[in-house]
Every structure is written in C-alpha cells, then in structure tokens.
C-alpha positions in Angstrom: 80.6 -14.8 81.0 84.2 -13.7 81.4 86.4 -11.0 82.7 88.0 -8.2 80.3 90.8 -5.9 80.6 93.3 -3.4 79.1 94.6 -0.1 78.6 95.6 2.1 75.9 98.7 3.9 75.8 99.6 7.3 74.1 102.1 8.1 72.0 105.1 10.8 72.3 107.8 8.3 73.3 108.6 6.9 76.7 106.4 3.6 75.7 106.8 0.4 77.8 108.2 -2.7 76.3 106.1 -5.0 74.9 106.9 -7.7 77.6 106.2 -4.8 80.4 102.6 -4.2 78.5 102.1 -7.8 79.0 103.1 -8.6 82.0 100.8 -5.9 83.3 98.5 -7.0 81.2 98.8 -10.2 82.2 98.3 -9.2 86.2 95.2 -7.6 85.5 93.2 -10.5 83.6 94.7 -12.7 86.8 93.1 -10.5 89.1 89.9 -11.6 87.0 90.1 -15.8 87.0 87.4 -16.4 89.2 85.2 -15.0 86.2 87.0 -16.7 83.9 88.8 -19.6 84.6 88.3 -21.9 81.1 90.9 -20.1 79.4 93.1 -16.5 79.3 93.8 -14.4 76.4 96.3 -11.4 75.6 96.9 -9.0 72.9 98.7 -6.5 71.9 98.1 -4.4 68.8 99.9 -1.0 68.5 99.0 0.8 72.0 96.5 -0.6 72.6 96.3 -4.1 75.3 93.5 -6.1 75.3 93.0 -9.2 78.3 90.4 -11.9 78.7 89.6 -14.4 81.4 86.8 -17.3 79.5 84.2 -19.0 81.2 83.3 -21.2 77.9 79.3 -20.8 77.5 79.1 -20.6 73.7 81.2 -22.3 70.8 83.5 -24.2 73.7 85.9 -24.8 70.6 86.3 -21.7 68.9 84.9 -18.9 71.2 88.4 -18.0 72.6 89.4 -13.9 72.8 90.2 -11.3 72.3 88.7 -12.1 69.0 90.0 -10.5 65.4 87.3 -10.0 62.4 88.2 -12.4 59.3 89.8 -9.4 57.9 92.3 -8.5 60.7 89.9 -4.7 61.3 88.9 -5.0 64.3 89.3 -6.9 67.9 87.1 -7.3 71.0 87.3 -8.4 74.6 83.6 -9.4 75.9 82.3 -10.1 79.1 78.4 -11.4 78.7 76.1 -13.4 76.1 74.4 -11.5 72.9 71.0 -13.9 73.2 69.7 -12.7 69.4 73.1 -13.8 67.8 71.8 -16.3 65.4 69.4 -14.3 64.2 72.1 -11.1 63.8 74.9 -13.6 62.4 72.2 -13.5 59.2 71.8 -10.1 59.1 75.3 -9.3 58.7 76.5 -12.2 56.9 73.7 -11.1 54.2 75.5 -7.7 54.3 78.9 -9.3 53.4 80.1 -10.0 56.9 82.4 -13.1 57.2 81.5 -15.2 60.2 84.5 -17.8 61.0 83.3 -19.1 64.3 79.7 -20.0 66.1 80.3 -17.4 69.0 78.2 -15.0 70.2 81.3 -12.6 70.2 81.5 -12.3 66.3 78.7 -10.4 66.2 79.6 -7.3 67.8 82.6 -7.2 65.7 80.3 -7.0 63.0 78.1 -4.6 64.5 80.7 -2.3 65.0 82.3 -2.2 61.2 78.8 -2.1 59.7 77.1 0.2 61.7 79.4 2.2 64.1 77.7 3.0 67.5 74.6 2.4 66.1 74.9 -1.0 65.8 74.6 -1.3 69.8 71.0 -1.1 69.1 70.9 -4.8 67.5 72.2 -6.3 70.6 70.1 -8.3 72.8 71.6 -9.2 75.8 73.8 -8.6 78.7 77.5 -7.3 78.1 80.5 -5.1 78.5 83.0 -5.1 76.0 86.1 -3.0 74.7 86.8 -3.2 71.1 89.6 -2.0 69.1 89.9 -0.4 65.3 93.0 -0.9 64.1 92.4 1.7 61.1 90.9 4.1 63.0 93.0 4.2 66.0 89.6 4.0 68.2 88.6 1.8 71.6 85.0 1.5 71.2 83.6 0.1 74.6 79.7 -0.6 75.9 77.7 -1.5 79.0 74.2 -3.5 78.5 71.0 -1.7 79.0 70.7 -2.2 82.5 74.0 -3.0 83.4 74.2 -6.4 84.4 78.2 -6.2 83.4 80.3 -4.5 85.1 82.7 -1.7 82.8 85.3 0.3 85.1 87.5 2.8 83.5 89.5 5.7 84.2 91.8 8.3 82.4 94.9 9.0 83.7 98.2 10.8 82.3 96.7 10.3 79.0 96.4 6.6 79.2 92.8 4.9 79.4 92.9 2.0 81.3 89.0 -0.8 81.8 88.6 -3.6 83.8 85.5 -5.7 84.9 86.7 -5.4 88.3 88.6 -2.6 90.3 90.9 -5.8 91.2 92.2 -5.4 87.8 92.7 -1.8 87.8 94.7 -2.4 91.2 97.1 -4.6 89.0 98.2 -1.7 86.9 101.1 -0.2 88.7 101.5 3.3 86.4 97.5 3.8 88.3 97.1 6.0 91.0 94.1 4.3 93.2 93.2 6.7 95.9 90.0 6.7 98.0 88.7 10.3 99.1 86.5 10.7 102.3 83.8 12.0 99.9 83.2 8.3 98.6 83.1 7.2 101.9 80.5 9.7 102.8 78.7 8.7 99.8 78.8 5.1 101.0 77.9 5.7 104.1 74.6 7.5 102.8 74.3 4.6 99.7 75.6 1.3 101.4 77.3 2.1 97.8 79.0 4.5 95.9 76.3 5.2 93.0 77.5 5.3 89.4 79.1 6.7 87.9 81.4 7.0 90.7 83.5 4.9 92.3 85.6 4.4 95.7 88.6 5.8 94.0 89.3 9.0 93.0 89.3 9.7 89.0 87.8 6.0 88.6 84.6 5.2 87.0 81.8 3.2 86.2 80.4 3.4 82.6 76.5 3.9 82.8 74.0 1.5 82.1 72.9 1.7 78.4 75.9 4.1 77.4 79.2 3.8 75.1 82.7 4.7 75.2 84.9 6.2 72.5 88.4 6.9 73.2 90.7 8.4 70.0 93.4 10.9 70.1 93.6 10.9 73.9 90.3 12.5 73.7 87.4 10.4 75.5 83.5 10.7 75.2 81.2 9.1 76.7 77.1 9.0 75.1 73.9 7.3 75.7 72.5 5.0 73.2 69.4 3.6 75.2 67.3 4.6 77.9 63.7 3.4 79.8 61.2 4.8 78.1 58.5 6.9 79.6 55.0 5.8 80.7 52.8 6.1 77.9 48.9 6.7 77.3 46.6 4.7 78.9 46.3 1.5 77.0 43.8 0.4 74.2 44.1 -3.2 75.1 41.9 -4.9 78.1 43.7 -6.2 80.8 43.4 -9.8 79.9 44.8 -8.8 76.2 47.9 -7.3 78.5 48.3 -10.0 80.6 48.6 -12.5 77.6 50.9 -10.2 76.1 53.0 -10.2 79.2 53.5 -14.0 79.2 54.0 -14.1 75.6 57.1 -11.6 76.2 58.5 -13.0 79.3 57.9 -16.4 77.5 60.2 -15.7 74.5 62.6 -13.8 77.5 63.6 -17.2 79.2 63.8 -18.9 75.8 66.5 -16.3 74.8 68.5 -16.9 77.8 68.5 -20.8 77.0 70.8 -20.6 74.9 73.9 -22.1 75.7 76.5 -25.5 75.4 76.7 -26.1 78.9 74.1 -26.9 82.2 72.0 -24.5 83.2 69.7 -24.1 86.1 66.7 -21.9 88.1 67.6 -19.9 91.2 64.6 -20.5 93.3 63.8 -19.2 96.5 60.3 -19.4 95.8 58.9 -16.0 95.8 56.7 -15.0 92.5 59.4 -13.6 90.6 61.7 -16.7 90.5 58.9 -19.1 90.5 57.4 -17.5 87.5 61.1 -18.2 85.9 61.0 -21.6 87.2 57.5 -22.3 85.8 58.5 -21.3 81.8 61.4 -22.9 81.6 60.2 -26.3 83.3 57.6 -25.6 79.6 60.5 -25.8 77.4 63.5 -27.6 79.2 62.7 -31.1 80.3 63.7 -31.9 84.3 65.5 -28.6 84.6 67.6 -28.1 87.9 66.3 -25.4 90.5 68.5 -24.3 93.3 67.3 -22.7 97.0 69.3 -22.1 100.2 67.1 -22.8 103.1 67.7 -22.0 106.6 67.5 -23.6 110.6 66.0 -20.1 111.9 62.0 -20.3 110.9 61.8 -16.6 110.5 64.0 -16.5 108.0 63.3 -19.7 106.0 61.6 -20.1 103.0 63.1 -23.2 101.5 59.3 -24.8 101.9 57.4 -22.5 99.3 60.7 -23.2 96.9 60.1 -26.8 97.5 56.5 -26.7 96.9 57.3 -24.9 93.5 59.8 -27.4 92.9 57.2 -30.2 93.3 54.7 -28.5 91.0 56.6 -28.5 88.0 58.9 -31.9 88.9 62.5 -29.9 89.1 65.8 -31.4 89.5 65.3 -29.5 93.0 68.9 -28.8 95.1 68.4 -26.9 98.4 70.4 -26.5 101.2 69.4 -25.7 104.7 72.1 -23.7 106.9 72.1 -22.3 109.7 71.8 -18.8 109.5 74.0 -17.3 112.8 76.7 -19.6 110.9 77.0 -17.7 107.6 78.1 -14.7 109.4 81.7 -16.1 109.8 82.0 -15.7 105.8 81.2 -12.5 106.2 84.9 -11.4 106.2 85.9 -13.7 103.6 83.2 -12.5 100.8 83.9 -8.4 101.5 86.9 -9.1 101.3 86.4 -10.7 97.5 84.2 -7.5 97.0 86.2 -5.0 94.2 83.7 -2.1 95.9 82.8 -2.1 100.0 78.5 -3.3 99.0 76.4 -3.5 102.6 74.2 -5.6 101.4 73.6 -8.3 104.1 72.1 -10.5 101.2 75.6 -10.8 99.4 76.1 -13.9 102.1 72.7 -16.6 101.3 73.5 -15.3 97.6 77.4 -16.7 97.9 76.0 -19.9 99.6 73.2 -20.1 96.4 75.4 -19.7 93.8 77.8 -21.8 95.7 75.3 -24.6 95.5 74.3 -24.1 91.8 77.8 -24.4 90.6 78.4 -27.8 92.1 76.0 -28.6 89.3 75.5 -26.0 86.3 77.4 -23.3 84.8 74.4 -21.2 84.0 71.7 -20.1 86.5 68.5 -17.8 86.1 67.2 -15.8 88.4 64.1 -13.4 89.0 65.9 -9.9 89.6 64.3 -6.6 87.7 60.4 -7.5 88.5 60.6 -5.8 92.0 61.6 -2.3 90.1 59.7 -2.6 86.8 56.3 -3.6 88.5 57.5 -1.7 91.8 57.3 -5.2 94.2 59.0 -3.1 97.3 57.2 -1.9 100.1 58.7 1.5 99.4 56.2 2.2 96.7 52.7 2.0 98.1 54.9 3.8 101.3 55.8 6.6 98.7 51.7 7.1 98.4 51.2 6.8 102.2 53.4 9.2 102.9 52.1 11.9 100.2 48.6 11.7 101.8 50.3 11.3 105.1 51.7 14.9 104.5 48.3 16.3 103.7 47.3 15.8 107.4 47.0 18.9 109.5 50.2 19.4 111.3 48.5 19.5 114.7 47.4 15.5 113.8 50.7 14.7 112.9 53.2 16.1 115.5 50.7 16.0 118.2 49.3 12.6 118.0 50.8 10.1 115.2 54.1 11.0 115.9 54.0 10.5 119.5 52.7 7.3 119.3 55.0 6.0 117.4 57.3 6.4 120.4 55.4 3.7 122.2 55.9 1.2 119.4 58.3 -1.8 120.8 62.2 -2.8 119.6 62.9 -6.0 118.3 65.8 -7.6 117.0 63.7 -9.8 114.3 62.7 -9.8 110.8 60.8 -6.4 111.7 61.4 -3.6 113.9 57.9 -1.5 114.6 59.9 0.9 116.0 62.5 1.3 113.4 59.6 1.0 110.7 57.7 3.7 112.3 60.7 5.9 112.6 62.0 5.4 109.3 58.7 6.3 107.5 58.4 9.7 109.2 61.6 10.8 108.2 61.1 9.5 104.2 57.7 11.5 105.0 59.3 14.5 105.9 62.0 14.4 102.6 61.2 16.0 99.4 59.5 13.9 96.7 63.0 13.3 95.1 65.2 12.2 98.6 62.0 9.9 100.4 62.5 7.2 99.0 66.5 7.2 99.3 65.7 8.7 103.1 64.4 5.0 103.5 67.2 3.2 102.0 69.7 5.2 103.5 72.1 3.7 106.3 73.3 7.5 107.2 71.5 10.8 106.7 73.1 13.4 106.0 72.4 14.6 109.0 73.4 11.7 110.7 77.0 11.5 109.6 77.5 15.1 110.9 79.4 13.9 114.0 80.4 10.2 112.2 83.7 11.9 110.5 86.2 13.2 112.1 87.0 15.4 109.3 83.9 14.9 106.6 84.2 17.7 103.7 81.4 20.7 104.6 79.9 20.5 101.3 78.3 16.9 101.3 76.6 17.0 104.6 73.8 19.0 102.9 71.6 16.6 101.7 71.1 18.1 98.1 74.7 17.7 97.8 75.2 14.0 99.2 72.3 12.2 97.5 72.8 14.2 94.2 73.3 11.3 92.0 69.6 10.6 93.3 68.3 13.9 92.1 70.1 14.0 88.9 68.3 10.4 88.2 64.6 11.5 89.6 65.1 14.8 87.3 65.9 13.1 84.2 63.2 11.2 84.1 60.5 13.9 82.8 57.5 11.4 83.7 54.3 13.2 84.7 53.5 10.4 87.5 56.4 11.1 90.6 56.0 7.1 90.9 57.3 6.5 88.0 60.3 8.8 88.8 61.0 6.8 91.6 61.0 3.8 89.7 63.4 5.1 87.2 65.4 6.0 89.9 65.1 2.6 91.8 66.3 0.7 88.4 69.2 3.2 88.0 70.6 3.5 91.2 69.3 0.8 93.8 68.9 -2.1 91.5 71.9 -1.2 89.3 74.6 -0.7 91.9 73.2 -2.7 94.9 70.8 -6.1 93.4 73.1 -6.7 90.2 76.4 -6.0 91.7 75.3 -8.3 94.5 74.2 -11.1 91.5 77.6 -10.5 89.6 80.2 -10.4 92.0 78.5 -13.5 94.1 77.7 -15.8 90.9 81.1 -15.2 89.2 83.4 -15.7 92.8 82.3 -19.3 91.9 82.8 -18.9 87.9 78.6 -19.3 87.5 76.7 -17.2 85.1 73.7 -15.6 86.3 71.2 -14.4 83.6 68.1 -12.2 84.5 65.1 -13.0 82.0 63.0 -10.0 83.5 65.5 -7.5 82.7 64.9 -8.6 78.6 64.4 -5.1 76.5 61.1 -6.3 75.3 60.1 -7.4 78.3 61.2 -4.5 80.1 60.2 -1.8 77.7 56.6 -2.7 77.7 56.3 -2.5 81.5 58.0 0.9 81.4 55.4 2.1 79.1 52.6 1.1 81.6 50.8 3.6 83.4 51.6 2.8 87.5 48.3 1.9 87.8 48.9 -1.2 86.1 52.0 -2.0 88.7 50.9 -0.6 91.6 46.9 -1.1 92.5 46.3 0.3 95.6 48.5 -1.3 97.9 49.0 -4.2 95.5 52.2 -4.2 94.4 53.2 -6.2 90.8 49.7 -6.2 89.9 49.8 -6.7 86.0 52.9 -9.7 86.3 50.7 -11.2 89.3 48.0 -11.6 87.2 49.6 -12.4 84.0 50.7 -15.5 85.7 48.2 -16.2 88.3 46.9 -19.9 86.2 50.9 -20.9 86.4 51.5 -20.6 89.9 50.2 -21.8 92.9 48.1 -20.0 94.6 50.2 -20.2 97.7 53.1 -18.7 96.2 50.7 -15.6 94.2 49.1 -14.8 97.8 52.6 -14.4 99.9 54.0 -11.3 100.9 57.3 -10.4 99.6 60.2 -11.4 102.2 63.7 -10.4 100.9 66.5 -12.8 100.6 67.7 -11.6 104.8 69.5 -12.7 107.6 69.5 -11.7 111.4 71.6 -8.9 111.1 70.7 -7.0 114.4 71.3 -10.1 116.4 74.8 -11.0 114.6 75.6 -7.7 115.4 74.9 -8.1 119.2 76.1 -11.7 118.6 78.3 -13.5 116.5 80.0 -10.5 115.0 80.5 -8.6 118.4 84.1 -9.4 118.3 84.5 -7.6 115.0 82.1 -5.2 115.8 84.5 -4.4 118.8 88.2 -4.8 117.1 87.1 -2.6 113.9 84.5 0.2 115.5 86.6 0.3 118.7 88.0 3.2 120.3 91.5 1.6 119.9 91.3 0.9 116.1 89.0 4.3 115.0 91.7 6.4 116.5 95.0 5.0 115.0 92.7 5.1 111.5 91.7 9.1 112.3 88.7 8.5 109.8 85.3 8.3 112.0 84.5 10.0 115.5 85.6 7.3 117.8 82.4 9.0 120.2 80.2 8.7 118.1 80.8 5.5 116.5 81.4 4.0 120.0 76.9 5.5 121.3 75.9 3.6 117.8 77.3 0.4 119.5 76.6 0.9 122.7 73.0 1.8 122.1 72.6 -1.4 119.8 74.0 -3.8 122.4 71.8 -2.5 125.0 68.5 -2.6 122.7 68.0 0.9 123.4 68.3 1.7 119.7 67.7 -0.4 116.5 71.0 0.5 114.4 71.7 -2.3 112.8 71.4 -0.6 109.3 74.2 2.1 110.3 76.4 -1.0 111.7 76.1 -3.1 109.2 76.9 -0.5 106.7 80.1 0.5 109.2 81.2 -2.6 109.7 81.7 -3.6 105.8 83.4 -0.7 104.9 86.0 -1.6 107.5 86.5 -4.9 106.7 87.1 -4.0 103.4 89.1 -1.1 104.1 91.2 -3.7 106.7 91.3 -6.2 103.2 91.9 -3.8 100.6 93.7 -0.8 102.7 93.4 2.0 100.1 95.4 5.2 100.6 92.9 7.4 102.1 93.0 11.3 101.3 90.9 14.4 102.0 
C-alpha cells in the first residue's frame, strides 16, 4: 500500500528544469507519507515524473519504486497488492519475461509489454498505478475493479498531472484547484461528490474498473471490466451454491494473506467481518482481531465481537471509548480528508485502524457483502415502497400518511419520525432517484433556499442526481433490484464505504484489504438472481446460509447495526459550539455561500427537537470544516 504521483509535461519549449520537476515532484509524494512512510521514490525520464511514498508489504528488500523492467522499457508507480502474482510471475517468465525482484509490482510491468491494456485482465487485486513507456511515449494508468485505490487526475494546459490524493494535486503549483458551487450542490445532495467528479473544477476521479492512456497530449479514458449482469436461474441446488460460496470466499482471504509483515481481522462482529474472522482463524494460527467498543449501550457492540473472538481463540484487541468523546476529533480527521466525506463513521473507523496499527500493518475487513448480497435496509424498503405505490391514493394521502405525523422524535439510534418521513419521499421518487432520495442529506428541492446563489440548472432533480441515473441506466438488468445494486456498488460503496476505509486505514500507514470485493467472489454473486440475496425481507440470504455452521448463531440472527455514533445529540451537544461559529449568521455571511435564513431554521429546529436534521447538519457542518481547513477558491 503506498501513495503515487506525477505529471507529464508537453513539449514545444518553455520546459522546467529538471530540479524544478523534482522539487514539485518531490512536494507532491510529501503530501502522500502517511501512505507511505517506509521509503520515497522519484524519477524522471524524459517529461514524464513519476513519485512514490512505500509502505513495505511485499519483497521489504527489493520492492522499492518507481520500478524499471530488466530491460530499461518501461516504469511504474503502484499503490495496492496484485494477490495472484506468483502465479502471473510464471506466466510471463514462460513468455520470456525477466523477473529481477520478488515484488508484486514486476508483474504489471510485464503485463503491460506483453499484452498492452489487455493485460489488466490478469490482475487480481486492488490497485492504482501510472506506468510509463519510454519507446512509445505513453502513460498507461489503471484503477482496480471496484476501486479500492484511489487514481485522481486532471488535464490542464496540455500537462496531465495523478495523484492518490488531491493533497498531492494541491502541491503542484502550475495547477489551477478551484471549487465551483455545482460540487458543492452535488455534495450537499451526495454527502459526496460521485465519480467521476471531484470538488475541483477540471479534476477527476478515474472509474472503477477503467484505464488511462495519455500520448501526444491526447487522453482516453476506456473500460476494461464491469459487474456482470444477473444471469438465468441456476442449475445448482442451493446447498451446491452455498458450498460454492465458501469455497470462493475461502480461497478470497487466502489471497489476501499474502504478505511479509503482521496482519490482522477488523472485527466489529457483525456477519460480514465475523465470517472473515472465522476463515482466516482456519488458515492463520492465533491471528489478531481488532473492535472499538463504546460506553453508550446503544451504540456498543464490542460484546458480539468479543464473543466471535472467543469462538475461534483470536489475538482479540478492543477498545472501549466513549462515544460523546470522539466527536472532538472530528475536526482533526476532515481536516486529513483530500475530499469533504459526511460520513459520521469516518471517526470509530480512525479510532479502529488507530488500534490495529499499534499492532499489524495489514488488516481485513468485511466491506462489499452489504451491496453484493444487498444487506441494507434500503433494499427490501425498495420493494415496500413499489407495492406501497400500488395503494389507492385515497389510502395513502388520507390515512398512512397522516399517521405518520403522529409518530414521536428521538435523538437515538432511530428516529420513527424521520424513518417514516424519509420513506414516503423515496416512495414518491422514480425507480431510478428512491433509493438516492433515502441517502440523500439535501433534496433537490431542499437546497432551493440553502444557496444563496446555487446555479438554476441543478436544482432539478434529473440534473443533480444524474450521475445516479447514468449508473441505474447502464445497467440493462431486467430486475430494477439489481439496478439498484449496481448502482449502490458504483456510487455509494465506491465513493462513500471505500473512501471512508482508505483515507482512515492509510492516515495511520495501515493497509486495509477487502476479501468480499475478490472478482471471483464477486462475480458469482452478481450473476445471482435477487432472489438469492434478497428473500423476502431477508436480506444476505445466500452468504447467511453459506456460512450459517461457522458462526454462531447469535451473530447469524442479529440485525444489521452500522458502525454509528450519536450524531443528533453531538449536534445539540458537544459540537454546538461549532455548529454555532461555522453555520452562524456571522460566519455564513462574510463566506456569501449558503442562506444564512435558512441555514440558521435547520439549527434552530434541531436544537429545539422540533425537527430531526441531523442528516442535513452533519452533512453542513463537514463541508465547512473542511472548507475552514482546506479554503479552496470558490467560483460560480
């Protein structure tokens, strides 16, 4: 796991120095030491720069880049592990490739001069990764099939410039970093800005599963893998499913195994995790599990990690916290954020991979399950609300909705109210916006009065959750589910879970690897009918089952809690003071961004309990704090 980048100049004269290229170069890759702090690498070769930050996984000795072929064609920067790269290094070396080292790296070198592009399709693993040929002038660059690596990259005056973090970018100073108040609308919709865009203007994200090919000024950008669609019904019984499930996610953790240093087992004791936990405890002897607990009862689950823990006799580390304390990191870890994230979850997931660096450099963890066997409440709510719109309209506007007025407020775990209200608006959506309607912090609708200058054309909805539509119309499934779990993997778990897992696990130099999100694993769920994720109201029924004699039967029968804190209270709280110096009349005003009216009913309402906005707060409040940390030039 490391930190990569560069940027490739054009000709014509007018060329920096070589020690200007590097000291740039060299400013960049700094920005990038947290994910890298073992070693740092620079390079130039003709206009092209190359920059590396190492965390040492593989081949400590001779792993070190940017890394040249044995015959001086090619080099490569690399953020991420290639898990089959034994079994490629004999491939290619039958094919007349020269290995010189026992790093994973070597491999797309190889893959690259032997079979161009193509050769993207050998890969197994999670990775980003800029590589240069020399003899054809070319920068060649890639993001993993899911995107578990981060690849930013933009085009500007004629000179391509890519960075695992925007902090890199920022380094450059012939960049222009601007931030328009269209990604800020798209945040406030998101909690994100959805690739491929980004929070500057002109500055990209690379799509999951795609390449990058820049020659002649000229760049192109092409798909080379995508989730496939859901196929027949299956010939196998369920049992024959099952046992090919575990034999899949089986050989998924052994992949991710691999390595020359400690490794470890985020736990917090939910199926997912626990089911990691469980297969590698079968092939590593006393490995290490790792949990953050907390004081607050509603929001602790440290218990049903421990109980896990116990089972299979872990190395178990857990820490219990108090949860009304995290929030004073809060500031700190937005701050450390390349992109504003609303995520409340980015704090427990700091303190967790906090925790599991003390001890390992390698952690895996139980992300992907949740959108491949669609585990969130929002998909058996996706049905409800289909058969909830076949209801005569009388029955809905006359008596549901009406009730639901009577339901109570509460600052805790769950909000009836806000449930209730939330689901009737998804309801009323489109197919293609409900399940984004429930996700969102701001409707479109909603931020009509939050700007005090927003641009007309994205406060129609079909304009500011587009990236949503273009994702549930690519997907040309037959079943609308599936649609929405394309779209959940491509959007939600893309730019919200992994981004969350990346940027938290590397601010403490840890690797995190994600054994669900394995191509084989992950391509035989996708070509499951839904039935055989969603039963009913039973959500991950296939995985559930496949594992139900590994588990304990406490941990197969819980509901699914998320990894949460007591936002709605730290709002009222803890945070107040923040919430009052940032959204404040004072401050909104000299900033000439957001309706200082407006802005000022969301708080008031949410200190009184007379709404639940804790969503639209939270969602505020990061986006300020970063803004405060970061101050970006803000323009129309």
């Amino acid at each position: 796991m490391c930190g990569i980048a560069g940027f490739v100049w054009p000709g014509g004269g007018g060329e920096p120095s070589e020690a200007e290229r590097l000291s740039w170069l060299s400013a960049a890759t700094g920005a990038l030491a947290h994910r890298g702090p073992d070693g740092e690498g620079l390079l130039l070769e003709g206009p092209c720069a190359l920059g590396h930050r190492r965390l040492s996984i593989i081949d400590l000795a001779a792993g070190s880049q940017p890394m040249e072929d044995a015959d001086g064609r090619a080099v490569v920067t690399f953020n991420g592990e290639i898990y089959n790269y034994r079994e490629l290094k004999a491939r290619y070396a039958g094919r007349g490739f020269h290995f010189r080292t026992q790093s994973d790296t070597e491999v797309i070198l190889a893959a690259w001069l032997l079979d161009g592009p193509a050769g993207l399709d050998a890969l197994e693993g999670m990775f980003a990764f800029a590589l240069w040929d020399k003899a054809s002038r070319t920068l060649f660059a890639a993001r993993d099939r899911f995107g578990k690596k981060p690849f930013y990259y933009t085009l500007q005056n004629g000179i391509l410039a890519f960075g695992s973090e925007l902090s890199a970018l920022a380094k450059l100073p012939f960049l222009r970093l601007e931030t328009p108040v269209a990604a800020l609308l798209r945040f406030a919709a998101y909690e994100y800005v959805p690739t491929p865009e980004t929070i500057y203007k002109d500055v990209f994200k690379l799509k999951p599963g795609h390449y990058l090919l820049f020659r002649d000024g000229k760049l192109t950008t092409d798909s080379y893998w995508d989730m496939p669609l859901p196929g027949p019904e299956p010939k196998a019984s369920e049992e024959d499913l099952c046992a090919e499930l575990r034999l899949l996610l089986a050989q998924a953790v052994k992949r991710r195994l691999v390595a020359d240093v400690p490794l470890g087992v985020f736990l917090s004791g939910g199926v997912d995790s626990s089911t990691v936990a469980a297969l590698t405890a079968g092939m590593v002897s006393r490995i290490k599990t790792f949990s953050i607990g907390f004081t607050e009862a509603s929001y602790d689950e440290s218990r049903y990690a421990r109980l896990v823990a116990s089972r299979f006799a872990t190395d178990h580390h857990e820490r219990i916290l108090s949860a009304d304390a995290c929030g004073s990191l809060l500031p700190e870890i937005v701050a450390r954020f390349d992109e504003p994230m609303a995520d409340p979850s980015i704090v427990p997931t700091y303190l967790l991979s906090q925790v599991t660096r003390e001890n390992v450099t390698v952690a895996l963890g139980g992300d992907g399950p949740d959108e491949l066997f669609y585990g969130y409440e929002y998909f058996p709510a996706f049905n409800l609300a289909a058969a909830y719109d076949r209801l005569p309209s009388f029955a809905r506007k006359r008596l549901i909705e009406p009730l639901t007025r009577l339901l109570p407020q509460s600052a805790g775990y769950v909000n009836p109210r806000f449930v209730a209200d939330t689901f009737l608006a998804g309801a009323r959506a489109p197919q293609w916006l409900r399940v984004q309607t429930w996700l969102s912090a701001f409707s479109a609708e909603a931020q009509a009065n939050l700007w005090r200058d927003p641009p007309a054309g994205l406060l129609d909805p079909a304009a500011l959750f587009a990236p949503t539509k273009a994702l549930f119309d690519a997907y040309p499934a037959k079943d609308p589910l599936a649609r929405v779990g394309y779209a959940f993997a491509r959007q939600y778990m893309l730019d919200y879970i992994l981004v969350k897992v990346d940027r938290c696990s590397m601010m403490h130099s840890l690797e995190a690897r994600a054994p669900f999100l394995d191509r084989d694993v992950a391509e035989f769920v996708c070509r499951l009918p839904s039935r055989y994720k969603l039963r009913g109201t039973k959500r991950k029924y296939l995985l559930k089952k496949a594992v139900a004699g590994l588990l304990p039967k406490e941990i197969l029968g819980r509901g699914k809690r998320g990894f949460l804190i007591p936002v709605a209270s730290w709002l009222r709280g803890q945070l107040r003071p923040q919430v009052d110096m940032l959204l404040g009349e004072k401050h909104l005003r000299e900033q000439g961004i957001f309706n200082p009216r407006e802005v000022s009913r969301l708080v008031a309402e949410h200190a009184t309990g007379a709404a639940d906005h804790r969503k639209k707060l939270w969602t505020l409040l990061v986006l300020q704090l970063w803004l405060d940390a970061h101050k970006p030039s803000i323009i129309p």
